[in-house]
C-alpha positions in Angstrom: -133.5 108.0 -54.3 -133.0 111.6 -53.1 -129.6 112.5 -53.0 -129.2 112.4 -49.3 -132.3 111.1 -47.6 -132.3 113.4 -44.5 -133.1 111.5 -40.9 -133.4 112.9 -37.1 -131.6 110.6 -34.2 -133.1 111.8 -30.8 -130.6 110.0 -28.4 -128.8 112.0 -25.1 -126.0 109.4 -24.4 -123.0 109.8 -26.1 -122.1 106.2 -26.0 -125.3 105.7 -27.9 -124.3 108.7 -30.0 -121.3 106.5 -31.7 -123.0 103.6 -32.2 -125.9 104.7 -34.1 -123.1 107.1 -35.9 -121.4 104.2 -36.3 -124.0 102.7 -38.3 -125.4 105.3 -40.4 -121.6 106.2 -41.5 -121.7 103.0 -43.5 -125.2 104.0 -45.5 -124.1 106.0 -48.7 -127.6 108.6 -49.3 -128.5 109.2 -45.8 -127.4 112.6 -43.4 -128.2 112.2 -40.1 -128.7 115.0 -37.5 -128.3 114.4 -33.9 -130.0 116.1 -31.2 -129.6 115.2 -27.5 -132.7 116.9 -25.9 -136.6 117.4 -26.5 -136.5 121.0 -27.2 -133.1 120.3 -29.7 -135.7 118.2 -31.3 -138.7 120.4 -31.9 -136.7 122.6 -33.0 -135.6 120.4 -35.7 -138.5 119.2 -36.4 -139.9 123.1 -37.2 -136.6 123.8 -38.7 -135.7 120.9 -41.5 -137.7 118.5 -43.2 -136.8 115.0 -42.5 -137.0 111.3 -44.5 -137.5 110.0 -40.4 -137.2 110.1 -36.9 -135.4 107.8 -34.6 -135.6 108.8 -31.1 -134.9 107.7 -27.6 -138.4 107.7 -25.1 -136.9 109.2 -22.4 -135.2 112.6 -22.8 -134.4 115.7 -21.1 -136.5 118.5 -21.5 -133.0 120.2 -22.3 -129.5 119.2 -22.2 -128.1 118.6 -18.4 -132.0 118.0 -17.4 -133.1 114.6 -15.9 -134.8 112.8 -18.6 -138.5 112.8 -19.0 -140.9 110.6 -21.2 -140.8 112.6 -24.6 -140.9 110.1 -27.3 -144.3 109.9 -27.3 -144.4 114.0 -28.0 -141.7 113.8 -30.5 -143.3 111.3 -32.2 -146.6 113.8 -32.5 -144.4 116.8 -33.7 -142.9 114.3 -36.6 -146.9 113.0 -37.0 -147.7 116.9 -37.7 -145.0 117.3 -40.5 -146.2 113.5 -42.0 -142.5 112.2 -40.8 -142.4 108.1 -40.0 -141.0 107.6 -36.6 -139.9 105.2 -34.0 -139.1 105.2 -30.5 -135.7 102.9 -29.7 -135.5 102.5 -26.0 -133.9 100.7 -23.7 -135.5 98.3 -21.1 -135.0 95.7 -18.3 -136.3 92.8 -19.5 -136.4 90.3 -15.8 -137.3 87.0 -17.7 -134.1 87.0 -19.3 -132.0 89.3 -16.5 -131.0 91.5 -19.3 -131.1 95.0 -21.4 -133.0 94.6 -24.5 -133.8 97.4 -26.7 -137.5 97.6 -27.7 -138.9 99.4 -31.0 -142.1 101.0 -30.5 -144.0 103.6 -32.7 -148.1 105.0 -32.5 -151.0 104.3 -33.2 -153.2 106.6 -35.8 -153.7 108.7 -33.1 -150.7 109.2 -31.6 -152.1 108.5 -28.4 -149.7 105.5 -27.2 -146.7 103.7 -27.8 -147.4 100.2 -29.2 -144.0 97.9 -29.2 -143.2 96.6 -32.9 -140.2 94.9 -31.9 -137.8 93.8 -29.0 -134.5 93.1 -29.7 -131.8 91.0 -27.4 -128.8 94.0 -27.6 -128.3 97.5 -25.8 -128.2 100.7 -27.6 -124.6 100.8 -27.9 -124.9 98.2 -30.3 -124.7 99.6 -34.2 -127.1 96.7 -34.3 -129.9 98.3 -32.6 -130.1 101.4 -35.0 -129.8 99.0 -38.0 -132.8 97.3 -36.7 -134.9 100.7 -35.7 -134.1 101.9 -39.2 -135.4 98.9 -40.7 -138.5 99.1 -38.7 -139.0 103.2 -39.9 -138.4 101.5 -43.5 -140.7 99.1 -43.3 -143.6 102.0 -42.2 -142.7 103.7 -45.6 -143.3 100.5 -47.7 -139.2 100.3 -47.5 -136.4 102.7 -48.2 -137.9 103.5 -51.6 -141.1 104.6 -50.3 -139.2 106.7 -47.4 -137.2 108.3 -50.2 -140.2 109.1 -52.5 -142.0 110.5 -49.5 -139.0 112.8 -48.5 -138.5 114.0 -52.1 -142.3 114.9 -52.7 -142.5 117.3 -49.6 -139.0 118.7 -50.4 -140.7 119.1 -53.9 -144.0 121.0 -52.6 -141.5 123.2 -50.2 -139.9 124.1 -53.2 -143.3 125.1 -55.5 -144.8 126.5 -52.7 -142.5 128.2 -49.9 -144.1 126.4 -47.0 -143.6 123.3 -45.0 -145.3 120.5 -45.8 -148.4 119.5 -43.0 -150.5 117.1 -45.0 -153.9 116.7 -45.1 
């Protein structure tokens, strides 16, 4: 595995902030940068090459904005550099009268959100982020296949000078 597997958190409240440091503290091979806005996050994205992306649906446009629907358009901007992604939002869920967090990533297209997973905690639960990361694992064929997809674009930047875009 590369020697520190490089992931994006997308998340604007601080208490979810610590818990998703919280977890990711205790993984030995994995940085994490944390942004709290959609623009913070493009900018990212253009700037670093990243293992992942785990990032909140709604968003401010920038910090101090009301939030806005943006995981949808994060998700495309991590599609364009070949980066896995998930969304890990928060809902209402009025069966059971309480917050559940729900996984979701795209379809080939990147043209909507399709839920993978709900899960019975909040997003100030470490839990939560254990579970998204998990899911962004399991798109990669696991943590292996996330690693050996990080290190061959970090390899072709390297040979060639230029961000790696795919096919």
């Amino acid at each position: 595995m590369a020697k520190n597997l490089k992931i994006l958190v997308v998340e604007d409240m601080k208490e979810n902030i610590r818990a998703a440091k919280s977890y990711f503290s205790k993984l030995e091979n994995i940085e994490v940068d944390y942004v709290t806005s959609y623009v913070e996050a493009v900018n990212a994205l253009e700037d670093k090459t990243y293992a992942g992306v785990i990032t909140d649906n709604y968003l401010p446009q920038i910090p101090g904005f009301d939030p806005q629907p943006h995981g949808l358009e994060i998700g495309k901007i991590a599609t364009k550099y070949k980066v896995p992604w998930v969304v890990l939002t928060s809902s209402y869920d009025l069966h059971a009268d309480s917050v559940v967090c729900k996984i979701a990533c795209s379809d080939g297209d990147v043209s909507e959100l399709i839920d993978l997973e709900t899960i019975r905690t909040t997003k100030t639960d470490p839990a939560a982020w254990e579970k998204a990361f998990a899911v962004l694992c399991e798109l990669s064929n696991g943590l292996d296949g996330l690693a050996e997809l990080y290190e061959a674009k970090l390899r072709f930047e390297k040979f060639t000078g230029k961000r790696y875009f795919g096919r």
